[in-house]
N, CA, C and O atoms as CSV, one atom per row, in Angstrom:
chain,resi,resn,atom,element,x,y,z
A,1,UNK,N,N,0.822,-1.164,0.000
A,1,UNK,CA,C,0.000,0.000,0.000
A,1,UNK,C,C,0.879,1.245,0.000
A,1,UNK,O,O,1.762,1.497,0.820
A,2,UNK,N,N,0.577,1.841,-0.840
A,2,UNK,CA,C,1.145,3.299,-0.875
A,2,UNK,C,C,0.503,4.660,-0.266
A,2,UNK,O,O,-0.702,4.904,-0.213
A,3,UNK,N,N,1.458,5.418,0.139
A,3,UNK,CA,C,0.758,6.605,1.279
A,3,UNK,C,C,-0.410,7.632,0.400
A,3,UNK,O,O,0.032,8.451,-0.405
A,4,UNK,N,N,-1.586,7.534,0.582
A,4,UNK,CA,C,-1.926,8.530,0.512
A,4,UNK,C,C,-2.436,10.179,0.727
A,4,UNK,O,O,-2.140,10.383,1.904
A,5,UNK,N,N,-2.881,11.101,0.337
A,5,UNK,CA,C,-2.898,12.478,0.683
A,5,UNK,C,C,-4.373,12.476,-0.066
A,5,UNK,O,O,-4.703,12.008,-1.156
A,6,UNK,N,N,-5.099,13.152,0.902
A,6,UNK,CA,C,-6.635,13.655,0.068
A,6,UNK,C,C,-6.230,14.839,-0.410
A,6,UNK,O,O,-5.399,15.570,0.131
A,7,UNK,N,N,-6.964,15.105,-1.705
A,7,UNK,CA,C,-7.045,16.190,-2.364
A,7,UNK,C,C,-6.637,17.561,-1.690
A,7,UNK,O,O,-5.762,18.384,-1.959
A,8,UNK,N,N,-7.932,17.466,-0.384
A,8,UNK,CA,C,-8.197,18.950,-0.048
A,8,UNK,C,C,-7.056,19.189,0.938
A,8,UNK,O,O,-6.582,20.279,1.258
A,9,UNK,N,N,-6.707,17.989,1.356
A,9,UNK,CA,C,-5.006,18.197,2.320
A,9,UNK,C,C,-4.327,18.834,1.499
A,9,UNK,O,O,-4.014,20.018,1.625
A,10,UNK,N,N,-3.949,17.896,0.307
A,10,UNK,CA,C,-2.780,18.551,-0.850
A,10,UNK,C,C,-3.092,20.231,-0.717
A,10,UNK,O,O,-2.209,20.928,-0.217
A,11,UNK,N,N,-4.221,20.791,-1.122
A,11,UNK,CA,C,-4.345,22.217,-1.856
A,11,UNK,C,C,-4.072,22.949,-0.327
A,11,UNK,O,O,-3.165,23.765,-0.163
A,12,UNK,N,N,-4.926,22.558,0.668
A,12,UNK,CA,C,-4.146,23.239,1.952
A,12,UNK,C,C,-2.812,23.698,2.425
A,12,UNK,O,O,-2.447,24.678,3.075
A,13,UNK,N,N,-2.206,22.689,1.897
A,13,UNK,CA,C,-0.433,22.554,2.181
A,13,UNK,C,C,0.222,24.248,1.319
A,13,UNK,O,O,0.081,24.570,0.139
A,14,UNK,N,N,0.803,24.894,2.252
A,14,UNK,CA,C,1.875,26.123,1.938
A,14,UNK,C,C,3.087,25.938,2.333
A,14,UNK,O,O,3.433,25.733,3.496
A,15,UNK,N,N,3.908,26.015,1.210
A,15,UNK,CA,C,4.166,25.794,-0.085
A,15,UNK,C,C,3.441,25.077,-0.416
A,15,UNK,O,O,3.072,24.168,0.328
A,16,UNK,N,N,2.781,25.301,-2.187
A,16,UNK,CA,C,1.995,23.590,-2.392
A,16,UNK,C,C,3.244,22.837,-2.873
A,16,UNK,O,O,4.051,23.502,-3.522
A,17,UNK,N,N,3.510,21.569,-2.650
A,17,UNK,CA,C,4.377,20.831,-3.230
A,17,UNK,C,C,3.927,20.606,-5.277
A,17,UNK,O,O,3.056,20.890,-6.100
A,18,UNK,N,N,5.067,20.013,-5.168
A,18,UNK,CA,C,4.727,19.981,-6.989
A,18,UNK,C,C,4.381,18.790,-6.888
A,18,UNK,O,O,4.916,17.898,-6.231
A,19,UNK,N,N,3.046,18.735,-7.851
A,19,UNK,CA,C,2.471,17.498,-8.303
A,19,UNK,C,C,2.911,17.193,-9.386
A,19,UNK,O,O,3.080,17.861,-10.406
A,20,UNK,N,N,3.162,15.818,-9.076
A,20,UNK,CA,C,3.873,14.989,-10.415
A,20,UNK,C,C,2.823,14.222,-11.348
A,20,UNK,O,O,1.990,13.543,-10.747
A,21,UNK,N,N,2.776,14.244,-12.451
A,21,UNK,CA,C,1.629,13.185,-13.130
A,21,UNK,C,C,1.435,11.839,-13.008
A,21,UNK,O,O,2.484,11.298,-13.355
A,22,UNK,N,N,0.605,11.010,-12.683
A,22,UNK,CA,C,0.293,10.055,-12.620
A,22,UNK,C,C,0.544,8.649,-13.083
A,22,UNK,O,O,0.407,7.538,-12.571
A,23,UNK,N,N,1.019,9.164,-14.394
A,23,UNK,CA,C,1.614,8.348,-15.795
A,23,UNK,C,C,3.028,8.262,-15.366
A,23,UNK,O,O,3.666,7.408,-15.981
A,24,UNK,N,N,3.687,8.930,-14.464
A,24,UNK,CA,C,5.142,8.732,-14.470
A,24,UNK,C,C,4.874,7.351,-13.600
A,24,UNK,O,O,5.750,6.489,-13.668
A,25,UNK,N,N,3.862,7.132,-12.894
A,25,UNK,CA,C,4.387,5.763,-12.214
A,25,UNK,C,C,3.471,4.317,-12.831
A,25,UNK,O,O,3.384,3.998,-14.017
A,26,UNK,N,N,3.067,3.849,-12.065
A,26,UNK,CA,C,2.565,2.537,-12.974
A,26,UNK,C,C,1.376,2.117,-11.587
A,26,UNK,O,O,1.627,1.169,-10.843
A,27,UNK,N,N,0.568,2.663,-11.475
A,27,UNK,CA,C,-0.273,2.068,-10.332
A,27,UNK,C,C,-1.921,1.888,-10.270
A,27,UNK,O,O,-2.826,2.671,-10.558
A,28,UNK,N,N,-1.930,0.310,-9.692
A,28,UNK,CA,C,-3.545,-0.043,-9.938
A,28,UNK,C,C,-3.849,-0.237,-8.636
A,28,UNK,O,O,-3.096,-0.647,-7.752
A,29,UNK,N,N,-4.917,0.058,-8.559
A,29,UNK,CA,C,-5.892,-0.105,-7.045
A,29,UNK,C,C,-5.992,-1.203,-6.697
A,29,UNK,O,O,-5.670,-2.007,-7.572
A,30,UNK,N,N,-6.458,-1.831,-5.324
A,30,UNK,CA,C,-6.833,-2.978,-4.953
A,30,UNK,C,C,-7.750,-4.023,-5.699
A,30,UNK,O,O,-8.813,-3.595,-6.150
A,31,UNK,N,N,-7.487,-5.141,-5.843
A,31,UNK,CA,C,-7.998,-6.270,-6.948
A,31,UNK,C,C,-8.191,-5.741,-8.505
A,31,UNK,O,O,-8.845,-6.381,-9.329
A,32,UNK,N,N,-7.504,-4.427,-8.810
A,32,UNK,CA,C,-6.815,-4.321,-10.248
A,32,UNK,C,C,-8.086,-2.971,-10.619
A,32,UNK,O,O,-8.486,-2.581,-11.715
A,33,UNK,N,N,-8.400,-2.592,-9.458
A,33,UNK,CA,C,-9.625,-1.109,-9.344
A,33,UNK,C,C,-8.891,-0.101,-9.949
A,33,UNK,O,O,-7.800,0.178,-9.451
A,34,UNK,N,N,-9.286,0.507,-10.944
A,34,UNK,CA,C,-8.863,1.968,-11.143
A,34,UNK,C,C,-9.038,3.226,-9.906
A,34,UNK,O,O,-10.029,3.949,-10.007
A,35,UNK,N,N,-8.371,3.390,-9.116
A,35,UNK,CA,C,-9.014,4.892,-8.354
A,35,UNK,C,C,-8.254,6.177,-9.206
A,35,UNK,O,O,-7.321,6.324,-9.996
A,36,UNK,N,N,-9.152,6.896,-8.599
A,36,UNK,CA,C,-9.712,8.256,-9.013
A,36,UNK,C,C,-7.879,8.981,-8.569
A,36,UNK,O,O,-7.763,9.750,-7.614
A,37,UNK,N,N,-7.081,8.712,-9.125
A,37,UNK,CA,C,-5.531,9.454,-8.662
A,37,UNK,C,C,-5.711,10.722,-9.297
A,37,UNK,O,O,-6.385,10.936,-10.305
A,38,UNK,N,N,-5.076,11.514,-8.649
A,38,UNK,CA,C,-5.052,13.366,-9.158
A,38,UNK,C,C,-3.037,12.887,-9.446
A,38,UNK,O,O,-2.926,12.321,-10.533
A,39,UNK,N,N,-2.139,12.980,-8.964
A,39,UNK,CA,C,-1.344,12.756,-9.089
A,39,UNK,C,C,-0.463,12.087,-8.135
A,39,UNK,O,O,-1.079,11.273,-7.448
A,40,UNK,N,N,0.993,12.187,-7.832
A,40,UNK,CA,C,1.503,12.048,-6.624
A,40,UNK,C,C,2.523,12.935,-6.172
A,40,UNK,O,O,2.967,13.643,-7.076
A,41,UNK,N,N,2.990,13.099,-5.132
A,41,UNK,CA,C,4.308,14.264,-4.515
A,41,UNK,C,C,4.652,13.452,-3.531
A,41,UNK,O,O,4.162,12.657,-2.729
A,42,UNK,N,N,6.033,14.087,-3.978
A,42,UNK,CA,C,6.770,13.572,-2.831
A,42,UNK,C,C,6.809,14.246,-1.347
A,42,UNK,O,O,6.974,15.417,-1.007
A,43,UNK,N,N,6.552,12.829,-0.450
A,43,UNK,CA,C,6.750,13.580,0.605
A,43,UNK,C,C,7.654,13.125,1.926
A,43,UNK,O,O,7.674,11.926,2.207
A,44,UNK,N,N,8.225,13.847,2.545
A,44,UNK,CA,C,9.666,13.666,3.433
A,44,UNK,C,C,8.454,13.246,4.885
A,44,UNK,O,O,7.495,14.000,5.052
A,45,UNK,N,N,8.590,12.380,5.548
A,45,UNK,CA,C,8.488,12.076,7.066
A,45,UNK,C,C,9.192,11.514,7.913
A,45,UNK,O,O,10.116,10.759,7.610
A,46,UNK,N,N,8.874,11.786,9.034
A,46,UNK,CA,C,9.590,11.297,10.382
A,46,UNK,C,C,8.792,11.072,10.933
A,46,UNK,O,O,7.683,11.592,10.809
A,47,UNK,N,N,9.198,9.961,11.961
A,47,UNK,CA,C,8.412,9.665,12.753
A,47,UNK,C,C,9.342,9.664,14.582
A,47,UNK,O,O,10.033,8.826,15.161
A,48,UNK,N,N,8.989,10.694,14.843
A,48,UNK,CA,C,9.653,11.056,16.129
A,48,UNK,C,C,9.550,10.320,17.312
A,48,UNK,O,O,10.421,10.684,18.102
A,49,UNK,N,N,8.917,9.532,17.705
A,49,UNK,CA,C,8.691,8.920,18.618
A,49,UNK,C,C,9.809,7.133,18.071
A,49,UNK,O,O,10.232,6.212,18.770
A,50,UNK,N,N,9.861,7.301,17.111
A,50,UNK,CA,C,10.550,6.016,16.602
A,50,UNK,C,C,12.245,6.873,16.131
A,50,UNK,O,O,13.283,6.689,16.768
A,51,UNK,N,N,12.159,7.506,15.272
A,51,UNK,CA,C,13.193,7.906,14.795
A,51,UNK,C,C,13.079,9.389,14.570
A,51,UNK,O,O,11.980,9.909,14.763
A,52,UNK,N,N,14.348,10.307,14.086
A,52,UNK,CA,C,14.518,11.508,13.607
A,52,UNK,C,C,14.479,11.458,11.814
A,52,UNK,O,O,13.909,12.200,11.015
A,53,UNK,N,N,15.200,10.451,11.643
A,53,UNK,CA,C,15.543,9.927,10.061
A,53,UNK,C,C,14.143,10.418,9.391
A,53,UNK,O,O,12.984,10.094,9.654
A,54,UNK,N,N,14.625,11.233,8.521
A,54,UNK,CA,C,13.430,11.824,7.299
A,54,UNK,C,C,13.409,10.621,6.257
A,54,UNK,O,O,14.516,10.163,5.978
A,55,UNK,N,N,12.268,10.032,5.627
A,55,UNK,CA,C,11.716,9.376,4.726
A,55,UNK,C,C,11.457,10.009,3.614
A,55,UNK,O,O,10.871,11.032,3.970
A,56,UNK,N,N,11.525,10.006,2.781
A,56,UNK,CA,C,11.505,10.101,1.236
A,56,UNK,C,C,10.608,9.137,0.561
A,56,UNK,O,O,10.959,8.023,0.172
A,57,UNK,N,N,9.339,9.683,0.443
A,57,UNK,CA,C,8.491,8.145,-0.475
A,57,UNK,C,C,7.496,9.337,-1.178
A,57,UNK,O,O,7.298,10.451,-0.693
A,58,UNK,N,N,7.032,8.912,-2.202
A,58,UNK,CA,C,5.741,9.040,-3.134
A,58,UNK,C,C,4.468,9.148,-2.125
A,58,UNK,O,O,4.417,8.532,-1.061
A,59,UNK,N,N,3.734,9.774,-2.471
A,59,UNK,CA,C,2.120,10.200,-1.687
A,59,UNK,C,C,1.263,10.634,-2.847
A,59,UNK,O,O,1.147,11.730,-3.397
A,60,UNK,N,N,0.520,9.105,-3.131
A,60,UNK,CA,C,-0.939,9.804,-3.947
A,60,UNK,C,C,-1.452,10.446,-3.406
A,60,UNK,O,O,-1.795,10.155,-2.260
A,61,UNK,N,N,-1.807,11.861,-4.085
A,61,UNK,CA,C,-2.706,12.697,-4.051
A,61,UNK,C,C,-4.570,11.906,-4.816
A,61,UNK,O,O,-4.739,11.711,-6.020
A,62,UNK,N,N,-5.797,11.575,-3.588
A,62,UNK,CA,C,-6.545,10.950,-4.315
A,62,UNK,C,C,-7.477,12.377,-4.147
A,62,UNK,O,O,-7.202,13.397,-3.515
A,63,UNK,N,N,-8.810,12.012,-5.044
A,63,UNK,CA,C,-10.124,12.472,-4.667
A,63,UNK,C,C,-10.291,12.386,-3.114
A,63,UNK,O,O,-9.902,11.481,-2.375
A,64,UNK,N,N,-10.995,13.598,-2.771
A,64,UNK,CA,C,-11.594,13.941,-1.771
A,64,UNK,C,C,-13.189,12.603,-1.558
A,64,UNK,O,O,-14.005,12.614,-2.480
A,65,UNK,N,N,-13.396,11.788,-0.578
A,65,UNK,CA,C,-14.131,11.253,-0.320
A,65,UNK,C,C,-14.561,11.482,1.504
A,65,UNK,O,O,-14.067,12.189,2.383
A,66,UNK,N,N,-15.184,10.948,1.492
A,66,UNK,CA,C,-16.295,11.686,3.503
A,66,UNK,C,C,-15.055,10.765,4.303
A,66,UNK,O,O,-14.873,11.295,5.399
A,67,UNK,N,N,-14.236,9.688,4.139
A,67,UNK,CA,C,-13.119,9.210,5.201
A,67,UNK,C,C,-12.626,10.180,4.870
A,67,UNK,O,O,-12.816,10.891,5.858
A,68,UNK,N,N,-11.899,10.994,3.895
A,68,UNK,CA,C,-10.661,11.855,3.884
A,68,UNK,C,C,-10.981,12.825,4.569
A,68,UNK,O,O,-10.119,13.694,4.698
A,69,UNK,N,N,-12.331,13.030,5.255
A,69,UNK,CA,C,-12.434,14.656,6.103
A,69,UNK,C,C,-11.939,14.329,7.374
A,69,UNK,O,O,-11.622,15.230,8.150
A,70,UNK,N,N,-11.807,12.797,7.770
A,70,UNK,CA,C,-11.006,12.937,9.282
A,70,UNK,C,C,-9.934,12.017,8.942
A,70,UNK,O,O,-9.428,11.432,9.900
A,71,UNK,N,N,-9.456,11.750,7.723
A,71,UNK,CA,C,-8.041,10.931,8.091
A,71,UNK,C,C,-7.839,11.507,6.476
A,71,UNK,O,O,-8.391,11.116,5.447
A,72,UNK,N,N,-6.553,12.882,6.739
A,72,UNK,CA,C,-6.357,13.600,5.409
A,72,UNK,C,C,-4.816,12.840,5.025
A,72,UNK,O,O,-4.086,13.539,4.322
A,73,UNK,N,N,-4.448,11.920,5.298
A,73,UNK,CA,C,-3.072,11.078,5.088
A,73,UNK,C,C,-3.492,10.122,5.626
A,73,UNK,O,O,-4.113,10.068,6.687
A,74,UNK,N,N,-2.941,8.630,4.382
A,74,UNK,CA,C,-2.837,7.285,4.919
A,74,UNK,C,C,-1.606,6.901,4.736
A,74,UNK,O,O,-1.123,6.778,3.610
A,75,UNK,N,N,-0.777,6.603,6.141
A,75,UNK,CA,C,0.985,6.498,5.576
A,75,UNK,C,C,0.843,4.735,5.568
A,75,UNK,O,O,0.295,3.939,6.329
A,76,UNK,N,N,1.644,4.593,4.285
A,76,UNK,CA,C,1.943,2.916,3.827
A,76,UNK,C,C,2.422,2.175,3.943
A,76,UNK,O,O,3.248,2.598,4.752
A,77,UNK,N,N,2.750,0.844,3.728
A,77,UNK,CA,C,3.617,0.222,3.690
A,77,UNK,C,C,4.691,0.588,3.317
A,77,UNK,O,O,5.524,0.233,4.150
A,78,UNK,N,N,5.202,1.190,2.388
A,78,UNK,CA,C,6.348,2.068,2.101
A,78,UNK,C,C,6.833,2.405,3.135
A,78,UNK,O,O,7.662,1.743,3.759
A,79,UNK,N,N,6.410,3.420,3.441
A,79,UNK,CA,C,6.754,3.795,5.049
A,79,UNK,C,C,7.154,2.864,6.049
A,79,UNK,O,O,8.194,3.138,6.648
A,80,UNK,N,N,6.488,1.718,6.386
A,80,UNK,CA,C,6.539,1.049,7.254
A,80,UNK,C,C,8.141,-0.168,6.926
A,80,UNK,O,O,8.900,-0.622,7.782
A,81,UNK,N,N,8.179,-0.365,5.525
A,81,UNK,CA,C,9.578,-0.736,5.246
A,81,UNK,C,C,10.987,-0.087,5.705
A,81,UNK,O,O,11.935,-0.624,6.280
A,82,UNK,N,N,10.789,1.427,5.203
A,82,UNK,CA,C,11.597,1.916,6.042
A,82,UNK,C,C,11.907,1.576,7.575
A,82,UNK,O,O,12.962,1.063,7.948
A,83,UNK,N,N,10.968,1.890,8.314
A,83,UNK,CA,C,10.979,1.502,9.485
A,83,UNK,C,C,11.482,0.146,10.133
A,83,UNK,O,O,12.329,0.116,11.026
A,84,UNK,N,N,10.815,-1.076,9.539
A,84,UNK,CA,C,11.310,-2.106,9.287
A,84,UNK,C,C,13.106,-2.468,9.360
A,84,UNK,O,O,13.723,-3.115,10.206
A,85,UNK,N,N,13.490,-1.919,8.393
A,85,UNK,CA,C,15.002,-2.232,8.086
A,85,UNK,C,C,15.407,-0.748,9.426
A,85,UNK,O,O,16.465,-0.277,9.009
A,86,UNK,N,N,15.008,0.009,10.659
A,86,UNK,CA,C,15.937,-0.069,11.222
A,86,UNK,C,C,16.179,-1.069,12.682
A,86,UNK,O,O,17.069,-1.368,13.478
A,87,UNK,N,N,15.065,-1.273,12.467
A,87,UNK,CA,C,15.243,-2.759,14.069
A,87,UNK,C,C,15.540,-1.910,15.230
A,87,UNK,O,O,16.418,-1.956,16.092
A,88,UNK,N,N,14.379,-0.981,14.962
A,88,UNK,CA,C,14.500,-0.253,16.769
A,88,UNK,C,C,14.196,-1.063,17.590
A,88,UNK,O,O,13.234,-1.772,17.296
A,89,UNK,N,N,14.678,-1.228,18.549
A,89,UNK,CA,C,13.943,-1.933,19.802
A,89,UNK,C,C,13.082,-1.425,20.833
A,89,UNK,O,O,12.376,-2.163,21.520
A,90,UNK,N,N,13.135,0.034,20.973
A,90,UNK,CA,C,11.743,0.757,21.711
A,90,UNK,C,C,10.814,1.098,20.694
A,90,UNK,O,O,10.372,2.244,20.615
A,91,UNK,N,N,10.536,0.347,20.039
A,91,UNK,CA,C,8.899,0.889,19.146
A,91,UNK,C,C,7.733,0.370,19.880
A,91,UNK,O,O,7.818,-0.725,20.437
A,92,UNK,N,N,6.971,0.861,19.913
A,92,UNK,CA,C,5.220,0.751,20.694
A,92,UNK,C,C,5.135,-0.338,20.069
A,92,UNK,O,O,5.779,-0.593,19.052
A,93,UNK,N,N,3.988,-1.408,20.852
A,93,UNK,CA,C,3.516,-2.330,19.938
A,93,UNK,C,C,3.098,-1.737,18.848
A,93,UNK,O,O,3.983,-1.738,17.992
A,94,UNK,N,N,1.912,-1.119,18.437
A,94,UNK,CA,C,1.529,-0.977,17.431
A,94,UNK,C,C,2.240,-0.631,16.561
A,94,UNK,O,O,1.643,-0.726,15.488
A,95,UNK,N,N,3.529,-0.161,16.419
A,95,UNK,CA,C,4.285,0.191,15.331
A,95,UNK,C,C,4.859,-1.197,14.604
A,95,UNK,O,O,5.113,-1.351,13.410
A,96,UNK,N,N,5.023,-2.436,16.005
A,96,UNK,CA,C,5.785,-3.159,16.002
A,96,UNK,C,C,4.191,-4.313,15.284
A,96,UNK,O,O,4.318,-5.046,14.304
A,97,UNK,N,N,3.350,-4.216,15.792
A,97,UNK,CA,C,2.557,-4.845,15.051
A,97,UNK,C,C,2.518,-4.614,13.329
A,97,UNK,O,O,2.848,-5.403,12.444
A,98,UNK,N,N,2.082,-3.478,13.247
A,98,UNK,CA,C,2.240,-3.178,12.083
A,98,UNK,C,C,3.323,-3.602,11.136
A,98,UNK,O,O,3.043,-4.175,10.083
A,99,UNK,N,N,4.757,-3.286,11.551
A,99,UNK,CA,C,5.610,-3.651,10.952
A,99,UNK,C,C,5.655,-5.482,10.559
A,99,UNK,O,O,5.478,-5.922,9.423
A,100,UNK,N,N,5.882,-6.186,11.572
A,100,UNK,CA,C,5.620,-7.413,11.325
A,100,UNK,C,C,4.425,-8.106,10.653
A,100,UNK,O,O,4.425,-9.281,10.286
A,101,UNK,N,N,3.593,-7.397,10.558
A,101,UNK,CA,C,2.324,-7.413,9.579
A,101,UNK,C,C,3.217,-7.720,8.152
A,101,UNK,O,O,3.070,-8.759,7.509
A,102,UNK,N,N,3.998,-6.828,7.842
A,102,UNK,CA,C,4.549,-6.831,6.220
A,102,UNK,C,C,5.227,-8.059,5.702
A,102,UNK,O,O,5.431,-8.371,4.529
A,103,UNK,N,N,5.617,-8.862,7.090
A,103,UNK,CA,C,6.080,-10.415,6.811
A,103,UNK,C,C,5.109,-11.339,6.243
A,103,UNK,O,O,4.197,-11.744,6.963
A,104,UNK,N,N,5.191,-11.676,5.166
A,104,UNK,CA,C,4.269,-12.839,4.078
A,104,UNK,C,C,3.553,-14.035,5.480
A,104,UNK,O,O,2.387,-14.308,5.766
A,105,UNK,N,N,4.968,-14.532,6.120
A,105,UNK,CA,C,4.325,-15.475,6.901
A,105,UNK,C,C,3.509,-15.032,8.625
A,105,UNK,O,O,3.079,-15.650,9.599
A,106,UNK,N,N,3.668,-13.534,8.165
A,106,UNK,CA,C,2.888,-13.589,9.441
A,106,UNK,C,C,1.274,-13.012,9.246
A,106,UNK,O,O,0.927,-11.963,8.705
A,107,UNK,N,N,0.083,-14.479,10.122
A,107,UNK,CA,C,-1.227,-14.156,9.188
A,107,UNK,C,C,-1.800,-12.396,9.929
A,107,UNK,O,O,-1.151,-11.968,10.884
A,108,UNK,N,N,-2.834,-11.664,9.457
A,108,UNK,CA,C,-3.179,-10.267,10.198
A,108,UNK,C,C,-3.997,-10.992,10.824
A,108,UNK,O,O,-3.888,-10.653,12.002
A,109,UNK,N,N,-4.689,-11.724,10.743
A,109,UNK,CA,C,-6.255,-12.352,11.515
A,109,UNK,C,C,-6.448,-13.739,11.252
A,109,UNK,O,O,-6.053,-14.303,10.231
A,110,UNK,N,N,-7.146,-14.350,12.316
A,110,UNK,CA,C,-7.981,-15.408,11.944
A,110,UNK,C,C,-9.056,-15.154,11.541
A,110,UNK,O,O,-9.520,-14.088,11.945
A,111,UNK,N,N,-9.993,-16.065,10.506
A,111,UNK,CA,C,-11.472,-16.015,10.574
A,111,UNK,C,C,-12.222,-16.962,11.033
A,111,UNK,O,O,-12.098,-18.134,10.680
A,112,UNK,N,N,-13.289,-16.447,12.077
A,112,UNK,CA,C,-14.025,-17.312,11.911
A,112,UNK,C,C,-15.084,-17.905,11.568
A,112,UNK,O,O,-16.136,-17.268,11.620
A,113,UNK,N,N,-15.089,-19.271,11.131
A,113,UNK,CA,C,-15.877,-19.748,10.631
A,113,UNK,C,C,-16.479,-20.947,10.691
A,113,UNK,O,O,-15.569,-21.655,11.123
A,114,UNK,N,N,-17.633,-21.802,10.508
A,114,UNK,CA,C,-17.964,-23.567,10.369
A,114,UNK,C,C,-17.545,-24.147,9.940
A,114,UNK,O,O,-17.997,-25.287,9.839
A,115,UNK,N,N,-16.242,-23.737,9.314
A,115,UNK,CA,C,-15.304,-24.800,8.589
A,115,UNK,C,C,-14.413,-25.542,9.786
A,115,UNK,O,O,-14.411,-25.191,10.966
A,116,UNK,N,N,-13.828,-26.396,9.344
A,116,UNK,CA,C,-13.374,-27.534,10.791
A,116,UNK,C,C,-11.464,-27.054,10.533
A,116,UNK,O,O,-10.488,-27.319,11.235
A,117,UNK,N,N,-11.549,-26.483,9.580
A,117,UNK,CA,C,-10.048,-26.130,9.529
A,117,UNK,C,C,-9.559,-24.226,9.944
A,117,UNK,O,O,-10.337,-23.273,9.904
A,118,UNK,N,N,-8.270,-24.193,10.261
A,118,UNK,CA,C,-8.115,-22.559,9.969
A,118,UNK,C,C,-8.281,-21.863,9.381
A,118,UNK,O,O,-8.721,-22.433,8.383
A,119,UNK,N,N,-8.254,-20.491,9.132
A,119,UNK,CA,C,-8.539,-19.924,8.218
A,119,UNK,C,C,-7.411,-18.591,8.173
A,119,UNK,O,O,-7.673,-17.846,9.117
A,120,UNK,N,N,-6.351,-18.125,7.435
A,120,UNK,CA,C,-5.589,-17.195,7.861
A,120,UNK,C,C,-5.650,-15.834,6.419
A,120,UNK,O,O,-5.690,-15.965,5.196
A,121,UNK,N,N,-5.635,-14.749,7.210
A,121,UNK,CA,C,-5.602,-13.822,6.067
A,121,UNK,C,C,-4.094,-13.254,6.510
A,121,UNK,O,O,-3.632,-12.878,7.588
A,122,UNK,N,N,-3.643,-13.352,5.387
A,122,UNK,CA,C,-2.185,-13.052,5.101
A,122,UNK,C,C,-1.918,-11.485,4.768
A,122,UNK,O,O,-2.918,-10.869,4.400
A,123,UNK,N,N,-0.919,-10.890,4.834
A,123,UNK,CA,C,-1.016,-9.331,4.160
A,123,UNK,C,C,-1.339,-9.583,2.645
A,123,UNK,O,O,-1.295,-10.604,1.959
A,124,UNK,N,N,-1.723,-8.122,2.335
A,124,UNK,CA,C,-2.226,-8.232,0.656
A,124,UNK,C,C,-3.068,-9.455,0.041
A,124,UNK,O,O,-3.012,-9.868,-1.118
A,125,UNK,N,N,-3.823,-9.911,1.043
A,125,UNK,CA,C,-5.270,-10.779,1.076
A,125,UNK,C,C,-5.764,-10.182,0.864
A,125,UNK,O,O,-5.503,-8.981,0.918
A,126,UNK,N,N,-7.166,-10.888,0.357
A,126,UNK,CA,C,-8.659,-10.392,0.840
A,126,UNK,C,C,-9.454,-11.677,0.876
A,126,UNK,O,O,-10.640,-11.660,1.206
């Protein structure tokens, strides 16, 4: 998953960053969905409570939809790779959940169900 930025965040932002076109990268939505991309910019983060180290990753800029009025950034897996490769050892669980989430063999959930066997959803399931 890649970070995104709602629209009306982007145009808020002073300086506006430069939006890059869409076509420079190569990207399809979940189960091969077209979404509604305006473009992407780059954007630098930190995450202070984990590290000082500035990040450097891509941020679709999408359409404005009613989630983007209270969550105007979704930071990604991208992000979370970074993080990943530095092997802090004081990260919160949840950072630490998250991160280990990105491991193939580790499942996010069980389901349950009437079936007599397990059931595991893996990252980048559905």
């Amino acid at each position: 998953m890649v970070t995104t930025i709602s629209q009306s965040f982007y145009e808020s932002l002073q300086p506006k960053p430069t939006l890059h076109s869409i076509e420079e990268l190569s990207v399809t939505g979940a189960s091969g969905i077209e979404k509604p991309y305006i473009g992407y910019m780059e954007v630098s983060i930190t995450i202070p409570d984990i590290t000082e180290q500035i990040f450097h990753v891509p941020g679709l800029v999408v359409s404005d939809y009613d989630f983007y009025l209270a969550v105007p950034m979704i930071v990604g897996t991208n992000v979370l790779r970074f993080l990943k490769a530095l092997e802090c050892e004081d990260m919160s669980p949840a950072w630490q959940s998250a991160i280990s989430a990105l491991s193939l063999g580790s499942p996010l959930g069980n389901v349950v169900s009437t079936n007599n066997r397990p059931i595991e959803i893996q990252p980048y399931q559905t």
